[in-house]
N, CA and C atoms as an extended XYZ file, in Angstrom:
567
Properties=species:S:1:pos:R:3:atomname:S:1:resname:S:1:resid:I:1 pbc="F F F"
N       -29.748       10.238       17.745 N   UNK     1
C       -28.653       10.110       16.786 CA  UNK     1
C       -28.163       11.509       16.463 C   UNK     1
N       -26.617       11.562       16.634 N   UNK     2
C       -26.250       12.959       16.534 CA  UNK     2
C       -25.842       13.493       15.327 C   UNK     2
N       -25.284       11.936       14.301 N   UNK     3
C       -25.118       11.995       12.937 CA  UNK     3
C       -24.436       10.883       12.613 C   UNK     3
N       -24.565        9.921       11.340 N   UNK     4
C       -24.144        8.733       10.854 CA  UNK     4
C       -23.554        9.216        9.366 C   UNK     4
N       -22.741        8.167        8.928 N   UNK     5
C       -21.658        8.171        7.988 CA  UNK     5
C       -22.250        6.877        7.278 C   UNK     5
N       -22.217        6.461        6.147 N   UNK     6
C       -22.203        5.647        5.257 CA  UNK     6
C       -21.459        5.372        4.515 C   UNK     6
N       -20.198        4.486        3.941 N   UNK     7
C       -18.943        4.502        3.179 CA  UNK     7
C       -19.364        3.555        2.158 C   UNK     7
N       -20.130        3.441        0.563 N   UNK     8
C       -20.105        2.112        0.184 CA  UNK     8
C       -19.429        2.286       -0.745 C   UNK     8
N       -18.547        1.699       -0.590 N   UNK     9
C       -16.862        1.306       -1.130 CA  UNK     9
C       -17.257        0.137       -2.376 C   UNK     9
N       -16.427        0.349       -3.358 N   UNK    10
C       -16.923        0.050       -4.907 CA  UNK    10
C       -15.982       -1.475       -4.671 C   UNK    10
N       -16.042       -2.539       -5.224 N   UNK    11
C       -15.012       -3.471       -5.243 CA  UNK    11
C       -15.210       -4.310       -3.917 C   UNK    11
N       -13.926       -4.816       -3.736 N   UNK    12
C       -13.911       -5.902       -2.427 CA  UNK    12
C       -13.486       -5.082       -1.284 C   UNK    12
N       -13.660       -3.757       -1.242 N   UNK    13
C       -12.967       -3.026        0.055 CA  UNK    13
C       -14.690       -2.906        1.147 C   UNK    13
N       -14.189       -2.875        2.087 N   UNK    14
C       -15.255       -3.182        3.172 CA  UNK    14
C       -16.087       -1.876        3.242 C   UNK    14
N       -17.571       -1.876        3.172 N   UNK    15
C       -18.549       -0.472        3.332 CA  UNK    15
C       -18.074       -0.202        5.058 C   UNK    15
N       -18.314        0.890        5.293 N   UNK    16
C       -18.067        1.004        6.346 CA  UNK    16
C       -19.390        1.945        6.660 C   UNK    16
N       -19.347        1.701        8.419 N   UNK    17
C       -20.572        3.130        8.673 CA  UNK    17
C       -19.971        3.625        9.969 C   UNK    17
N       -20.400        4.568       10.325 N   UNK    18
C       -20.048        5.403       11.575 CA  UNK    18
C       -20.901        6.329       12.457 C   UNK    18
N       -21.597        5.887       13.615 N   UNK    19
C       -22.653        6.913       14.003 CA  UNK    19
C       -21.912        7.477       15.598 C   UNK    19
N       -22.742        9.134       15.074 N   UNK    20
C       -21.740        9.420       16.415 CA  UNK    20
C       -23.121       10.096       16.913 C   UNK    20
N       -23.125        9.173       19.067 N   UNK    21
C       -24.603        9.380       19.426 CA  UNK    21
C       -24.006       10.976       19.940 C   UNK    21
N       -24.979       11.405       20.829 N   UNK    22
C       -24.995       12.374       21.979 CA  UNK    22
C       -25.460       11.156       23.312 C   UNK    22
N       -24.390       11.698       23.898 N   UNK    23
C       -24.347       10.872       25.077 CA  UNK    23
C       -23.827       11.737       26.260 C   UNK    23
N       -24.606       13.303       26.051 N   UNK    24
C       -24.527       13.757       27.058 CA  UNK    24
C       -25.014       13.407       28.620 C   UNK    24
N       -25.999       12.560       28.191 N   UNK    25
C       -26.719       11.975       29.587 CA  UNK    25
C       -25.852       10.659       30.516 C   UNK    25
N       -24.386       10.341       29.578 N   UNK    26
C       -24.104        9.287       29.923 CA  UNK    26
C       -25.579        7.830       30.010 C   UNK    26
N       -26.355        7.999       29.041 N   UNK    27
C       -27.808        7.289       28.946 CA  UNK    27
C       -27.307        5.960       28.034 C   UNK    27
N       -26.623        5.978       26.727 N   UNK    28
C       -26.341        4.367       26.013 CA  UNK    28
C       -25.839        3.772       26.563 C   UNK    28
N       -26.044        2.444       26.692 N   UNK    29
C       -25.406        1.622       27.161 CA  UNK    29
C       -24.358        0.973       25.951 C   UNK    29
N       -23.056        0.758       26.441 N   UNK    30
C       -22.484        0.526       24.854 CA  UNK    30
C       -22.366       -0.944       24.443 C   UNK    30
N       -22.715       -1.167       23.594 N   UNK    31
C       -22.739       -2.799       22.636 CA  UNK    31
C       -21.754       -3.167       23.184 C   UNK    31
N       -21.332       -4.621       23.114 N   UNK    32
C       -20.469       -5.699       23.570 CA  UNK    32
C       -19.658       -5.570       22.234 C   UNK    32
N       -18.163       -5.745       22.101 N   UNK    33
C       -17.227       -5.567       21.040 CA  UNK    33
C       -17.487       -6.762       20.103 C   UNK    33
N       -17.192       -6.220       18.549 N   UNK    34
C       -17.602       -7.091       17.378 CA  UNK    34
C       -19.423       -7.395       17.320 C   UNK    34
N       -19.860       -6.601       18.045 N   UNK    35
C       -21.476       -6.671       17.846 CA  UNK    35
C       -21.965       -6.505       16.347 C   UNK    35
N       -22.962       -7.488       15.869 N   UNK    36
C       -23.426       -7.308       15.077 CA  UNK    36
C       -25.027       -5.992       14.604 C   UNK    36
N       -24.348       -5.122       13.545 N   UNK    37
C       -25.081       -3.913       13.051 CA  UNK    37
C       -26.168       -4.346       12.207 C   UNK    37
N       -27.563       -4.467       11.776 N   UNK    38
C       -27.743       -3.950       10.942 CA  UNK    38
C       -28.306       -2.729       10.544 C   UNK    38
N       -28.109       -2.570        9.244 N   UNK    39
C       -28.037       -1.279        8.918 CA  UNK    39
C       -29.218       -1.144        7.931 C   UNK    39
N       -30.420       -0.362        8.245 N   UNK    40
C       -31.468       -0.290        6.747 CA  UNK    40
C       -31.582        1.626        7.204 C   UNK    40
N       -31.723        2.135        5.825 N   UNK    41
C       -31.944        3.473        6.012 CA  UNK    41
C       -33.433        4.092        4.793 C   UNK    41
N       -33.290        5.036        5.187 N   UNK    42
C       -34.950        5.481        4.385 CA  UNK    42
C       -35.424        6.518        5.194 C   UNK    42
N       -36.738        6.798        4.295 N   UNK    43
C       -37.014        8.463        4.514 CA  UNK    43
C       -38.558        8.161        5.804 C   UNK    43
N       -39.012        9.059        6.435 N   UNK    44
C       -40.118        9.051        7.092 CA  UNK    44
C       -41.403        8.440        6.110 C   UNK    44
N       -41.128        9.175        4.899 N   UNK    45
C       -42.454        8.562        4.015 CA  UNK    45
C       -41.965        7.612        2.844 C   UNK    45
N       -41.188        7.279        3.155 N   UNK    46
C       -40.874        5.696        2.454 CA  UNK    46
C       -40.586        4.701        3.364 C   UNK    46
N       -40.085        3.398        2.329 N   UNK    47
C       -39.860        2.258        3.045 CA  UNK    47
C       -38.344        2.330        3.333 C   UNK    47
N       -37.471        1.626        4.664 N   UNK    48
C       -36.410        1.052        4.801 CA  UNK    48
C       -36.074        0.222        3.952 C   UNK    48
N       -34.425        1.348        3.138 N   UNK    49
C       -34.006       -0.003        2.326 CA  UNK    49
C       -32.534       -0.545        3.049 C   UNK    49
N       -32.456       -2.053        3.560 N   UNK    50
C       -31.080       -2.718        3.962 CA  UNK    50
C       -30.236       -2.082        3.148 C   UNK    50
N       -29.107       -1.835        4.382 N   UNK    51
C       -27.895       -1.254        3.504 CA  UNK    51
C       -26.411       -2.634        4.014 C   UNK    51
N       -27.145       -3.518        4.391 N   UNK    52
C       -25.852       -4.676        5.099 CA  UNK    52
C       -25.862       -5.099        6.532 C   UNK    52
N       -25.075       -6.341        6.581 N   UNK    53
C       -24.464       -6.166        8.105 CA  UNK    53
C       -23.427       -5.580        8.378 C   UNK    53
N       -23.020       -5.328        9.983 N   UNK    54
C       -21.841       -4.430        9.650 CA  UNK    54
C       -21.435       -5.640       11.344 C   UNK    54
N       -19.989       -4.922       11.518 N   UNK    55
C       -19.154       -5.623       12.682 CA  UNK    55
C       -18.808       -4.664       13.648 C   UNK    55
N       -18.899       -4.031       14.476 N   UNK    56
C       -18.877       -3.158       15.167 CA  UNK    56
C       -17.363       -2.967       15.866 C   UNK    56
N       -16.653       -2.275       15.523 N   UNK    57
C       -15.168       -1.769       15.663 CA  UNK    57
C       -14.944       -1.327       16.978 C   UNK    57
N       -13.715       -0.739       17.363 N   UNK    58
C       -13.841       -0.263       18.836 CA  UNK    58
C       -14.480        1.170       18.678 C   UNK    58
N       -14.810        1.473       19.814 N   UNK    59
C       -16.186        2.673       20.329 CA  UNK    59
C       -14.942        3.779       20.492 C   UNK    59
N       -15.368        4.630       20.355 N   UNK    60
C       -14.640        5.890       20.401 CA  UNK    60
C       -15.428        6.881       21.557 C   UNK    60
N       -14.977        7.889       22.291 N   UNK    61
C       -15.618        8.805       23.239 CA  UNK    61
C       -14.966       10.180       22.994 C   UNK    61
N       -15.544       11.035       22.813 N   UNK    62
C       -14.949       12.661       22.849 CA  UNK    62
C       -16.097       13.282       23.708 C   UNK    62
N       -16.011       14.886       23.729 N   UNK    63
C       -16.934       15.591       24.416 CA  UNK    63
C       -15.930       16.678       24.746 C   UNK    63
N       -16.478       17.698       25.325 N   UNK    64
C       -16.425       18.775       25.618 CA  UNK    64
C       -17.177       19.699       26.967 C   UNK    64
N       -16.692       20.480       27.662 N   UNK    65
C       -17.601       21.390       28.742 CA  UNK    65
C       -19.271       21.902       27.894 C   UNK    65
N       -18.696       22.548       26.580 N   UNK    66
C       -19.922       23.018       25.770 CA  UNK    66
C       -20.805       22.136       25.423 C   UNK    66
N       -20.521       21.379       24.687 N   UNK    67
C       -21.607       19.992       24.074 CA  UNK    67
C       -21.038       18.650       24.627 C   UNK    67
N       -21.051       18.220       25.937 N   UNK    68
C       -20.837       16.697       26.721 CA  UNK    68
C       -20.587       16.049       25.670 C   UNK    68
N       -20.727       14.900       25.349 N   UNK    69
C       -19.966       14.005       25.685 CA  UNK    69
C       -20.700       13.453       24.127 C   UNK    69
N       -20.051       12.607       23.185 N   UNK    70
C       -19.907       12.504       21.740 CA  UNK    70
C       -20.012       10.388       21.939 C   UNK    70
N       -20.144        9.809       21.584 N   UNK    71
C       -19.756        7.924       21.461 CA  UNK    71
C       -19.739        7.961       19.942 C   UNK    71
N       -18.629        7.053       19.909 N   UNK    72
C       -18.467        7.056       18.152 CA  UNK    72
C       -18.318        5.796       18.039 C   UNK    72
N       -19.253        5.098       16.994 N   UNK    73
C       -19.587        3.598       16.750 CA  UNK    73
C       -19.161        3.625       15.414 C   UNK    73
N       -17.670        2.223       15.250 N   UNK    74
C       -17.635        2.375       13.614 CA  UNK    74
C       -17.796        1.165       13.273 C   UNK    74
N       -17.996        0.558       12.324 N   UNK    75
C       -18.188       -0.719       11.824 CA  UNK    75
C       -18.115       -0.923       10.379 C   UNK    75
N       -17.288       -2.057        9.878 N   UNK    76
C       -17.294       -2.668        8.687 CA  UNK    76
C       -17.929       -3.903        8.607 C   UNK    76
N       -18.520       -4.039        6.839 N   UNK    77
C       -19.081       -5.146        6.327 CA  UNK    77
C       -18.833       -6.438        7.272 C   UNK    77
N       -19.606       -6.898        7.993 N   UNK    78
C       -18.942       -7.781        8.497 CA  UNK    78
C       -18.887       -9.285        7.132 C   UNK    78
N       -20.020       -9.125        6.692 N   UNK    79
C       -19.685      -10.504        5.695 CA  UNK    79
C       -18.427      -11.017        4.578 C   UNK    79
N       -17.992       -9.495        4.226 N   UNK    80
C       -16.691       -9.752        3.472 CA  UNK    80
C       -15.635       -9.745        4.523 C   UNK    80
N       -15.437      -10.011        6.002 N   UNK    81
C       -14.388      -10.606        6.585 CA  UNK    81
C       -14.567      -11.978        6.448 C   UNK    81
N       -15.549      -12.352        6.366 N   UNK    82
C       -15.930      -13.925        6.882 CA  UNK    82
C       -16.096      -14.850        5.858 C   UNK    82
N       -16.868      -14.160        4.877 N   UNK    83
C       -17.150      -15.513        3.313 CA  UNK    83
C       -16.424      -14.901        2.378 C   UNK    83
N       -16.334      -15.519        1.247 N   UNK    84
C       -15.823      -15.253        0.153 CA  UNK    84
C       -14.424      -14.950       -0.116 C   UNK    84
N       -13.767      -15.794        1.366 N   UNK    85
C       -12.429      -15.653        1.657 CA  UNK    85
C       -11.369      -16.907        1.172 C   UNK    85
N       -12.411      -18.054        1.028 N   UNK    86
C       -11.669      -19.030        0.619 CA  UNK    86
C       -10.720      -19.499       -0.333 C   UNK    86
N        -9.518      -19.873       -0.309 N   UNK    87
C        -8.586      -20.269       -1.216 CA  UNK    87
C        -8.837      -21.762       -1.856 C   UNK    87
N        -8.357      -22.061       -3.392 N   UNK    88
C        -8.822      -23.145       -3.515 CA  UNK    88
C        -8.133      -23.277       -4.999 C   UNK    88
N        -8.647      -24.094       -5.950 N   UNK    89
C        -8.650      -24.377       -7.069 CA  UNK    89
C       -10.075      -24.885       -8.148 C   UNK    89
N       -10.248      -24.102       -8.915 N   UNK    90
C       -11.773      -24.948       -9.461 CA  UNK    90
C       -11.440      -24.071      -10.677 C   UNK    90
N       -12.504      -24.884      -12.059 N   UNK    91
C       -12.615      -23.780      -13.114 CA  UNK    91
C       -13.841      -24.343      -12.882 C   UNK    91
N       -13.912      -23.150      -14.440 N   UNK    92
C       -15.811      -23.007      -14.835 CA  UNK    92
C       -15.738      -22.653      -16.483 C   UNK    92
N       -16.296      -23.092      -17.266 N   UNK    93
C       -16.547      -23.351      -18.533 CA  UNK    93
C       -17.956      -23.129      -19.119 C   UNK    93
N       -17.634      -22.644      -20.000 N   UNK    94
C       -18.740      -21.742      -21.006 CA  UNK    94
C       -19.893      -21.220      -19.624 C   UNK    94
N       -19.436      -20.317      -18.583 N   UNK    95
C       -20.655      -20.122      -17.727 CA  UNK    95
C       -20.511      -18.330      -17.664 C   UNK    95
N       -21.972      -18.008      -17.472 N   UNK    96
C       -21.994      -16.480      -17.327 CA  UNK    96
C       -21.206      -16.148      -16.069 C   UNK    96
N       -21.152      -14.476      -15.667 N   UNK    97
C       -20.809      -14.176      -14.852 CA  UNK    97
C       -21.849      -14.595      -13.404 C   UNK    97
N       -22.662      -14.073      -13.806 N   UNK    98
C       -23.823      -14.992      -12.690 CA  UNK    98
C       -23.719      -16.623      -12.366 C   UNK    98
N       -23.560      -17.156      -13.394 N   UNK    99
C       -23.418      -18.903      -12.982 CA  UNK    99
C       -22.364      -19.356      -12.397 C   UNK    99
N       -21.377      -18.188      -12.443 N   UNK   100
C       -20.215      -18.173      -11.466 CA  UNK   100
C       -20.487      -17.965      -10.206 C   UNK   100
N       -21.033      -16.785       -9.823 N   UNK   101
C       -20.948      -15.612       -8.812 CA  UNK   101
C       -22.179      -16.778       -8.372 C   UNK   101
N       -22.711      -17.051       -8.917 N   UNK   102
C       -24.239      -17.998       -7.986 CA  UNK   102
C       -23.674      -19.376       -7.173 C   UNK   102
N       -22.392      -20.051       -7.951 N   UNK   103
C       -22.071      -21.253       -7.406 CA  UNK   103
C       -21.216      -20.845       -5.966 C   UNK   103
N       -20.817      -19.810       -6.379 N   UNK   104
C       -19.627      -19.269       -4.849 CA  UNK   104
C       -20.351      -18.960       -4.184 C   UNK   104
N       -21.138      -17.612       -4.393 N   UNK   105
C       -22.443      -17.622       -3.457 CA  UNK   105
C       -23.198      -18.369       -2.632 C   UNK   105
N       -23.437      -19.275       -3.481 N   UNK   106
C       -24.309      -20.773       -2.461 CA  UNK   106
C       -23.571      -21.576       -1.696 C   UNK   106
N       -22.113      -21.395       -2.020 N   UNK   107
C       -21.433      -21.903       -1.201 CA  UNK   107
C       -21.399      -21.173        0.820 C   UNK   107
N       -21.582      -20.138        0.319 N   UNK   108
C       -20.921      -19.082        1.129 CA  UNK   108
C       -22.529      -18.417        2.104 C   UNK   108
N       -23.396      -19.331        1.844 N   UNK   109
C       -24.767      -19.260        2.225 CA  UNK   109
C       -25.173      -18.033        1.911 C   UNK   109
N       -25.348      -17.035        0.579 N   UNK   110
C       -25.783      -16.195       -0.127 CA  UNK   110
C       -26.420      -16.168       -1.316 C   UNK   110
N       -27.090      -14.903       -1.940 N   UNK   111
C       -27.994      -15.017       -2.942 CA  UNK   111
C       -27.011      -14.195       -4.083 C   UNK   111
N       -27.282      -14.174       -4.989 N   UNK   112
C       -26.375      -13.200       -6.049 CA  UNK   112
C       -27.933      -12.166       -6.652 C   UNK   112
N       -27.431      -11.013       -6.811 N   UNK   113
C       -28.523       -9.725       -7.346 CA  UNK   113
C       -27.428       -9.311       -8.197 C   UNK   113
N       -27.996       -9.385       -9.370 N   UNK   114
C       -26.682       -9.008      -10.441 CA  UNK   114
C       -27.817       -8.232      -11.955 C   UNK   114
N       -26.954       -7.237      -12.623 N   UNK   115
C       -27.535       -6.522      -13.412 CA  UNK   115
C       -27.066       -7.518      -14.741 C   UNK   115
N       -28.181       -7.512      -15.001 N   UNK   116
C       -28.316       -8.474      -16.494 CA  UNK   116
C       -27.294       -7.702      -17.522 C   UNK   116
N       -26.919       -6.696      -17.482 N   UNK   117
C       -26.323       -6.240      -18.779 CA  UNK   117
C       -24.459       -6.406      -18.521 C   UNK   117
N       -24.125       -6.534      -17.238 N   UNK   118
C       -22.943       -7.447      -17.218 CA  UNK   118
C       -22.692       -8.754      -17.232 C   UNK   118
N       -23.468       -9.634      -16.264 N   UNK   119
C       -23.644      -10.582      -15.835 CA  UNK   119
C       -23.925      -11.801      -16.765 C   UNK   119
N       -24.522      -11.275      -17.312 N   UNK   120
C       -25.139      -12.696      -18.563 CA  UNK   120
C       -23.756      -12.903      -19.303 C   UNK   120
N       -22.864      -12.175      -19.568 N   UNK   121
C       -21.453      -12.603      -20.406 CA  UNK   121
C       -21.170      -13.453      -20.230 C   UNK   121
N       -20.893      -14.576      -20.845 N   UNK   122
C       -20.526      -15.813      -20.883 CA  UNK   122
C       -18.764      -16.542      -20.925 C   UNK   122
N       -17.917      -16.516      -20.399 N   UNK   123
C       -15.996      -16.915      -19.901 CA  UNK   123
C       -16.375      -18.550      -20.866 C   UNK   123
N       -15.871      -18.140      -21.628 N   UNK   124
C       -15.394      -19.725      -22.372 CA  UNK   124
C       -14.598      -20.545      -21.415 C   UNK   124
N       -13.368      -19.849      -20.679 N   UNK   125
C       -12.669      -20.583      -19.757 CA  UNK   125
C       -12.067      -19.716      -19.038 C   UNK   125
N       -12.814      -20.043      -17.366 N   UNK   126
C       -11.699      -19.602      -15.924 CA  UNK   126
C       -11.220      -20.043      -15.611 C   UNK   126
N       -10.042      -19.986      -14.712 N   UNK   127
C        -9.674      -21.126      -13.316 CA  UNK   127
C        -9.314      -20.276      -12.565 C   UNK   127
N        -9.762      -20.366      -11.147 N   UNK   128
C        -9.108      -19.951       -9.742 CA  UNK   128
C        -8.543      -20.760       -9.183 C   UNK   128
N        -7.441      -20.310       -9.113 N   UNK   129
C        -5.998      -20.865       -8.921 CA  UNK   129
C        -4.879      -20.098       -7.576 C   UNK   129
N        -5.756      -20.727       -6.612 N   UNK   130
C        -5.058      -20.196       -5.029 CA  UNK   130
C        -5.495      -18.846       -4.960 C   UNK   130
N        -6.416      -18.090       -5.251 N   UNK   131
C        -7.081      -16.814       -5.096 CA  UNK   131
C        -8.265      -16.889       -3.764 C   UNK   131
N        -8.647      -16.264       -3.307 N   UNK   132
C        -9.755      -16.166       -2.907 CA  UNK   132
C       -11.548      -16.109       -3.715 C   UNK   132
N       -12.274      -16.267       -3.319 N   UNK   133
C       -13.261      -16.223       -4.301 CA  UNK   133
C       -13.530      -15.331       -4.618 C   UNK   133
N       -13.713      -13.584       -3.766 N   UNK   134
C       -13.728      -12.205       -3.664 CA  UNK   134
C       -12.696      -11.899       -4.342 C   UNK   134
N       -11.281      -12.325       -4.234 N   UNK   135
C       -10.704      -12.100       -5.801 CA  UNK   135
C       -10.701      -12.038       -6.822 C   UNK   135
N       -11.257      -13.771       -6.929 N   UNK   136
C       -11.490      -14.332       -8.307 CA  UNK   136
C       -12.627      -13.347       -9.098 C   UNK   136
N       -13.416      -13.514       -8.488 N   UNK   137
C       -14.790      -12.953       -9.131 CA  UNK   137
C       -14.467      -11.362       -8.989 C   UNK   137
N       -13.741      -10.574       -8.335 N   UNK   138
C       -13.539       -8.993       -8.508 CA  UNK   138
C       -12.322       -9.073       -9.731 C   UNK   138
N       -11.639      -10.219      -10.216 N   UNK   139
C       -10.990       -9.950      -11.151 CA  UNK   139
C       -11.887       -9.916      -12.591 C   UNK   139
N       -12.602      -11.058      -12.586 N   UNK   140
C       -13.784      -11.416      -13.372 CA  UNK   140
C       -14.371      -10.323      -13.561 C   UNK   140
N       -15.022       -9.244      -12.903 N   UNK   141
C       -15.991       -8.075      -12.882 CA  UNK   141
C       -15.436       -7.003      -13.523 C   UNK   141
N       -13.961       -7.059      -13.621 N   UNK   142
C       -12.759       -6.057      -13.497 CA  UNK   142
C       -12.681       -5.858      -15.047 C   UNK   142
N       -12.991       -7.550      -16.259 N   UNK   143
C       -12.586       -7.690      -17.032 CA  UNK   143
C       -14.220       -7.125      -17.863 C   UNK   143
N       -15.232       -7.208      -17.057 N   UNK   144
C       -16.421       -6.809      -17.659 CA  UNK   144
C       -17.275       -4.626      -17.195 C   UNK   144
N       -15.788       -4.342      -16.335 N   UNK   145
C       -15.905       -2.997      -16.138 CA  UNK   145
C       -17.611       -3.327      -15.367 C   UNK   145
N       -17.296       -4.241      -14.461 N   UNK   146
C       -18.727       -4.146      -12.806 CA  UNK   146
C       -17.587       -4.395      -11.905 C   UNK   146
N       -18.556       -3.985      -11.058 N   UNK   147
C       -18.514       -4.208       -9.457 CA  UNK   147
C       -18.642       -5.226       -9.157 C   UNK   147
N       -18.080       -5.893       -8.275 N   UNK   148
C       -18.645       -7.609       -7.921 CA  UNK   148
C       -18.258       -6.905       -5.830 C   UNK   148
N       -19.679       -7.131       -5.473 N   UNK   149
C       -19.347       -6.813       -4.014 CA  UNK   149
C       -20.342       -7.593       -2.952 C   UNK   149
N       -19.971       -7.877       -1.926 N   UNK   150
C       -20.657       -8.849       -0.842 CA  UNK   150
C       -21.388       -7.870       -0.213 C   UNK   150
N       -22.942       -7.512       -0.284 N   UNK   151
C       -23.516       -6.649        1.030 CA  UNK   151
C       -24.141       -7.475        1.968 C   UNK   151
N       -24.267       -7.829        3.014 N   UNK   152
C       -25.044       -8.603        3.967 CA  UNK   152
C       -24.850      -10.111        3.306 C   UNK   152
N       -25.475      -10.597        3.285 N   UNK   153
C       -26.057      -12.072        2.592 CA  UNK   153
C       -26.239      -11.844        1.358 C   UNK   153
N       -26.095      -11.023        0.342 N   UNK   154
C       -26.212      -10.992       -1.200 CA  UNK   154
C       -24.630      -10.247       -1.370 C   UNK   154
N       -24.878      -11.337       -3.036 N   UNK   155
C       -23.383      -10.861       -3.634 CA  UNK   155
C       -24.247       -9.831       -4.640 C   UNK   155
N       -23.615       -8.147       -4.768 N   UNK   156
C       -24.297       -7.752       -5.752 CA  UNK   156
C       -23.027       -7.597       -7.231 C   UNK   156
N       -23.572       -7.886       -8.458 N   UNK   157
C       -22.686       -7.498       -9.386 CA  UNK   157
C       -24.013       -6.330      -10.166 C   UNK   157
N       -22.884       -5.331      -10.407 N   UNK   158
C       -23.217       -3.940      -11.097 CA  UNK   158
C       -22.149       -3.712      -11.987 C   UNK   158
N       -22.905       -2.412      -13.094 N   UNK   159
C       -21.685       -1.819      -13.978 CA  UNK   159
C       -21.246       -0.593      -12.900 C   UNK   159
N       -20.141       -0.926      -13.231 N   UNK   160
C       -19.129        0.402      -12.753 CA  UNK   160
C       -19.383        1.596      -13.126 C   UNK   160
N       -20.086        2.452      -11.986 N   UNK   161
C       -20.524        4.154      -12.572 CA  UNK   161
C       -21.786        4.085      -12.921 C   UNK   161
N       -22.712        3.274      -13.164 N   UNK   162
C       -24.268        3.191      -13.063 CA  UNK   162
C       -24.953        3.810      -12.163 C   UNK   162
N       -25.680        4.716      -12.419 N   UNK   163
C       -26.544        5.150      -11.404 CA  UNK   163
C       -27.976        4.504      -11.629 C   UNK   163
N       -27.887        2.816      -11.497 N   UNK   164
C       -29.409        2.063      -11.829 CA  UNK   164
C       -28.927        1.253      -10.407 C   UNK   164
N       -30.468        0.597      -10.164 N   UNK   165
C       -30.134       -0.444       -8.813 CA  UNK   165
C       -29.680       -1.912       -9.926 C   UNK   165
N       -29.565       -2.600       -9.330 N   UNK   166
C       -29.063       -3.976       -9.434 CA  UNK   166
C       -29.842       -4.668      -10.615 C   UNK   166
N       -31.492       -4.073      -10.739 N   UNK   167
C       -32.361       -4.848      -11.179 CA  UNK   167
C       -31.776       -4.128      -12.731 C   UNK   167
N       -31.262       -2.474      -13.084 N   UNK   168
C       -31.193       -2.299      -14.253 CA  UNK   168
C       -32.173       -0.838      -14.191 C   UNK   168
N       -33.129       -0.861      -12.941 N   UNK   169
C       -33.767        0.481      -13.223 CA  UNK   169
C       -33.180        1.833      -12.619 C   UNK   169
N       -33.585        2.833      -13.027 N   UNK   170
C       -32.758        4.052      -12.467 CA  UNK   170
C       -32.602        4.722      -11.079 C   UNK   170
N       -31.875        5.139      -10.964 N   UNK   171
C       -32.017        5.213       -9.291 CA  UNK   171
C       -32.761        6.789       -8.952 C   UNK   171
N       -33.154        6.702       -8.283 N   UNK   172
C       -34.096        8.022       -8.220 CA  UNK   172
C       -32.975        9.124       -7.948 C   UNK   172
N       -33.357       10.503       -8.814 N   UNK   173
C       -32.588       11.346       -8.338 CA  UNK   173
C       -32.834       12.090       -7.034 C   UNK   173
N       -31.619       12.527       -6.014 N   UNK   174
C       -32.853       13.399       -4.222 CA  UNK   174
C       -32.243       14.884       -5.008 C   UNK   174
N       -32.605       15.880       -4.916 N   UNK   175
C       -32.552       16.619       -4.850 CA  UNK   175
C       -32.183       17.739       -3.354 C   UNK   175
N       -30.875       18.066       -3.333 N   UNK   176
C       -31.289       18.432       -1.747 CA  UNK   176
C       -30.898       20.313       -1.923 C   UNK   176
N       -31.880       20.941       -1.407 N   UNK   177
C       -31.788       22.567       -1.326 CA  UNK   177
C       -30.898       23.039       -0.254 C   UNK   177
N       -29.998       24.192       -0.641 N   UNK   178
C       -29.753       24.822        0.083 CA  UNK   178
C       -30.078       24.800        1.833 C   UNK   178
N       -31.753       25.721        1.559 N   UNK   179
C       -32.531       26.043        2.810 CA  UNK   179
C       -32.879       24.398        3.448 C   UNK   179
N       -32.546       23.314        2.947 N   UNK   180
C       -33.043       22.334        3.703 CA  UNK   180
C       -31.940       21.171        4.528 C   UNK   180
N       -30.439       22.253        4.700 N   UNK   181
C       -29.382       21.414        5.327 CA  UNK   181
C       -29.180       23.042        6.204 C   UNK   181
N       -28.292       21.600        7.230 N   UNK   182
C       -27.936       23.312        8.454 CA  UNK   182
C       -26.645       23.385        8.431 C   UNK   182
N       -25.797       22.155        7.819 N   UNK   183
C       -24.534       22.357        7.066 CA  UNK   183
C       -24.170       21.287        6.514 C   UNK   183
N       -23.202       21.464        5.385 N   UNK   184
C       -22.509       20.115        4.634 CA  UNK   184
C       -21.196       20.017        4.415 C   UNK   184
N       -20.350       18.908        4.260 N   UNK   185
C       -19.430       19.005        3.954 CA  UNK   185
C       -19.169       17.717        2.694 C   UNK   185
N       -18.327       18.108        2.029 N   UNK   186
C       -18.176       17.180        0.946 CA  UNK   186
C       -16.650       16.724        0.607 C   UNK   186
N       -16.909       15.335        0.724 N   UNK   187
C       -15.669       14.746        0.414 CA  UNK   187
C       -15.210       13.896       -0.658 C   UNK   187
N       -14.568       14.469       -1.727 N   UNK   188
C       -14.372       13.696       -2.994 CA  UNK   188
C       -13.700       12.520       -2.916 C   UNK   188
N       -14.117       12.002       -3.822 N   UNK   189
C       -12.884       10.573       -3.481 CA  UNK   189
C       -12.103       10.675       -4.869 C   UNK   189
């Protein structure tokens, strides 16, 4: 691996990832188009944590006389192309944000991981009304300042700008030194 990209995009916009091999040997063989990714990342002395499925985009090739030959693999979420797309009509009455996000979910053969300190809020009265469900519920999230987003097979709802996981606990801080990168670049959003 010559270097990978990670994009996780806040809302209903698709995470994206991007790994670009060395394929100076002409040695990968390249995936069949729309191949399914998954993606778990982690340190040598920890565990792999899933970061999604992904859909595998068209392959890219560069290279050079100096450093041969580059393959560039990009891919988006594949699950928010596919579920949570449906149009329809339904309400929901006196139900939390979770008793929402859980009924669409199960529809959509998924689990919901949602942070108790948005989620438990209780909508006296919704209706989705010709929206999609990834609408509906990112409008819903919108009104409680979370995230409502599809990763793999789980819907996760979070507060917006939290640096806690899903469950509510804190996310570890990395610390990264100077002397321990050989270069960086940083891109604000």
């Amino acid at each position: 691996l010559f270097r990978s990209t990670l994009t996780d995009q806040a809302g209903q916009t698709s995470d994206k990832i991007t790994f670009e091999l060395d394929d100076a040997a002409n040695a990968i063989i390249v995936p069949p188009p729309k191949a399914t990714i998954v993606v778990a990342l982690g340190y040598k002395e920890t565990d792999l944590v899933p970061k999604g499925t992904f859909e595998m985009q068209p392959i890219a090739f560069k290279g050079d006389a100096d450093s041969g030959e580059v393959l560039t693999i990009q891919a988006s979420s594949a699950d928010l192309k596919r579920k949570l797309k449906g149009k329809g009509r339904e309400s929901f009455s006196n139900m939390s944000l979770k008793e929402i996000a859980e009924r669409i979910a199960g529809r959509n053969e998924m689990t919901v991981h949602a942070d108790p300190t948005v989620s438990s809020f209780k909508f006296d009265f919704r209706a989705r009304v010709d929206v999609s469900e990834i609408d509906f519920l990112t409008t819903l999230g919108d009104e409680l300042d979370a995230v409502v987003k599809p990763m793999g097979d789980k819907l996760v709802i979070s507060r917006k700008g939290a640096a806690s996981s899903v469950s509510g606990q804190p996310l570890p801080q990395i610390l990264i030194e100077k002397h321990d990168c050989k270069g960086w670049e940083i891109t604000p959003d």
